[in-house]
N, C-alpha and C positions, 0 to 999 in steps of 0.2 A: 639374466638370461645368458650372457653372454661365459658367464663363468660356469653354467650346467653344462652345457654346449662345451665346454672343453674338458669338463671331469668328466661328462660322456664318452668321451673319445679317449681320453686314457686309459678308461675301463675296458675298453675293448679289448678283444683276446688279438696277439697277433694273426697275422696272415697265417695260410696253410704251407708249411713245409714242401712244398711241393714246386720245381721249376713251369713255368709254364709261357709258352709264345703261342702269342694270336696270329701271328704273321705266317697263315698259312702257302704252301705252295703250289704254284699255278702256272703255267704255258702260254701266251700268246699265240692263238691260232686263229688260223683266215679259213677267212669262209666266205663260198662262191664260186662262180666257174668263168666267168672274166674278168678283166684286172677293173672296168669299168665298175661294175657292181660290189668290188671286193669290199669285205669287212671285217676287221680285226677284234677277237674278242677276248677276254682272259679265264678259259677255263682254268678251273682247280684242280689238283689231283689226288685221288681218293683210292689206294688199295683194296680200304677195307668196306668200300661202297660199293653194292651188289649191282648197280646197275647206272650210268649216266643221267643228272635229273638238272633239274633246273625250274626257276622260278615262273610261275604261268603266265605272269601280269607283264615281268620285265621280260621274257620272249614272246610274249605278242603284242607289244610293244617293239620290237623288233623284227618281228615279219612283219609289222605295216610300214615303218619306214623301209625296212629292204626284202621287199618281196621276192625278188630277182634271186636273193641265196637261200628259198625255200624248195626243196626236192618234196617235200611234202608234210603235209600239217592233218592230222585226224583225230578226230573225241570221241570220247567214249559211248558217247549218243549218239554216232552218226549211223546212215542207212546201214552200216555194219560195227553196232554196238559192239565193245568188249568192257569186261568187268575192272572196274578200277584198282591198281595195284594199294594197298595200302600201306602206309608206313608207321612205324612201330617208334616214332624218333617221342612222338609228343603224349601220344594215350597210350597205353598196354592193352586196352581191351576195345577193339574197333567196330564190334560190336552194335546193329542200332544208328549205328554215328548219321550225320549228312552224307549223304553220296558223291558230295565233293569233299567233303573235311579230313585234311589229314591224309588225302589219298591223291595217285597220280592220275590226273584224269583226262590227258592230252598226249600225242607223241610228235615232237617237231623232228624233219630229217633237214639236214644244211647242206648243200653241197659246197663242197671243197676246191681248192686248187693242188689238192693231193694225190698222184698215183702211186698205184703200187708197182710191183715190177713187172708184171703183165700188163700196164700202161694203164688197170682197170682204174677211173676217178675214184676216190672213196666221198663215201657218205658220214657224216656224224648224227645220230640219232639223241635226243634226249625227253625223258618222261618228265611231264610238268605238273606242275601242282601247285595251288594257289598258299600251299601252306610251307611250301619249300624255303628254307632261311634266306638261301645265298642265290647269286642268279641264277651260276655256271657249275655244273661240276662232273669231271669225267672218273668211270668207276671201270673198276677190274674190266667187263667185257671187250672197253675202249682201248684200256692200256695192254691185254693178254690178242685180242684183235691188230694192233699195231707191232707189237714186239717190243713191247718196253723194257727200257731199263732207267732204272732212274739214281743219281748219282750225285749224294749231299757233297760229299768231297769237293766237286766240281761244278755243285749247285745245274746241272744238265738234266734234261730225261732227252735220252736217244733213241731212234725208232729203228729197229733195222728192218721191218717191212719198207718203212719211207728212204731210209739212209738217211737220214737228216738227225741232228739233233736240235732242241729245242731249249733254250736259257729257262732255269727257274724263275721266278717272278715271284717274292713274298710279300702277302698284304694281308690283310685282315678281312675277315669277310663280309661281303655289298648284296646289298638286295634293293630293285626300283629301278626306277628309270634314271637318267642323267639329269644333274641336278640344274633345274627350271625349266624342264620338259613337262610338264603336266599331262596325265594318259589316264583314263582309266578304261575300263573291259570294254564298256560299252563303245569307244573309240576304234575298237580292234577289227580290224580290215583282213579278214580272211583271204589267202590267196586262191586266185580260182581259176590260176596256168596249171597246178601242181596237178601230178598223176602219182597212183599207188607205185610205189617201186618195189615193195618188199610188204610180207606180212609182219606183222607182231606176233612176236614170239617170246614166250618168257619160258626158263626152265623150273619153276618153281609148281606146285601145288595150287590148289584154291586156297585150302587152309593155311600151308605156308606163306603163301602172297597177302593175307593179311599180317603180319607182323614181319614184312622185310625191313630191318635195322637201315636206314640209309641216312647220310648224312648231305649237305647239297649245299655259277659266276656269272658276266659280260662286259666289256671297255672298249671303245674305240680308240683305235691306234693307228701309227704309223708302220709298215714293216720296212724293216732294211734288210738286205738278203747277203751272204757274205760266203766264203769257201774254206770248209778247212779240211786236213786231215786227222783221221782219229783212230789211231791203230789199226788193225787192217781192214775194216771198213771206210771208205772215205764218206761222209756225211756231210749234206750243207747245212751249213749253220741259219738258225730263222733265229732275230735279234734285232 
């Protein structure tokens, strides 16, 4: 047995030619609007993801233990139904499918301890979905809505809506709750302070919105807050 088991494995063709790291890149951001209720979490960062998503289970699991950083939570059955965004990541033809399967069927909004320079609070919005890989993950509208820049040289993404800049953070991708937390759906504690702040709005098609490509964090943490300057913007640094 034990000598198949090794002529199997020299039989194998090499690996693929090809470089590859799982250690994708991510920001530590708070979220909430007093320091009392603050929460730290590790979104990822996605250029080429059409819109901010995140995992359904492991954020409502997260609006019950912290209700307090919800600006607002709605599904897509609620007294003002909308049609589930689909995504294109795992079937090609969505066609038929479950009406939760494979599609975003929730929009969670967080409030921040983020202003912009009219003092306005910002919001973070993310579409959930129970088939979503990773928890957290922020896409073009977040990063083109902030003024990003992001910068491997220096391992940074910078806001110049915020002035801050933000340390990269490389890890490989999480999905669940924290390990020995036990949660499932039926646990999940809807908040019922939250008020609509905003409509849902997407720029896409019906037909489009069925095969949106998107690819899709959270971690509790510490934040330390520090000052620096950074060319002629001065920016605080969050680390």
């Amino acid at each position: 047995m034990t000598a198949t088991l090794l002529n199997h494995a020299m039989d194998r063709a090499p690996p693929m030619p090809l470089t590859v790291d799982n250690k994708l890149p991510g920001c530590l951001l708070r979220f909430g609007k007093a320091e009392k209720d603050e929460v730290s979490f590790i979104c990822h960062v996605d250029t080429c993801a059409a819109m901010s998503t995140g995992n359904l289970l492991s954020h409502q699991w997260l609006i019950t233990k912290y209700p307090a950083i919800v600006a607002e939570y709605i599904q897509y059955d609620d007294v003002d139904p909308f049609e589930p965004i689909g995504l294109a990541v795992v079937l090609k033809d969505l066609e038929g499918c479950n009406i939760t399967k494979n599609k975003l069927t929730a929009v969670v909004r967080y409030w921040t301890p983020y202003f912009d320079s009219d003092g306005n609070r910002l919001v973070i919005s993310f579409g959930l979905g129970e088939s979503i890989a990773v928890n957290s993950i922020v896409g073009l509208p977040f990063l083109a809505h902030w003024k990003v820049s992001i910068c491997f040289h220096s391992n940074s993404l910078s806001s110049t809506l915020l002035k801050m800049k933000f340390p990269l953070i490389y890890e490989p991708t999480k999905v669940g709750v924290p390990d020995g937390d036990t949660f499932t759906k039926s646990y999940f504690i809807r908040p019922s302070s939250t008020k609509p702040i905003s409509v849902l709005v997407t720029n896409v098609g019906t037909h489009d919105s069925l095969g949106i490509n998107d690819s899709s964090r959270h971690e509790s943490s510490t934040v330390v807050k520090s000052t620096t300057d950074t060319h002629k913007v001065q920016f605080r640094q969050e680390s």
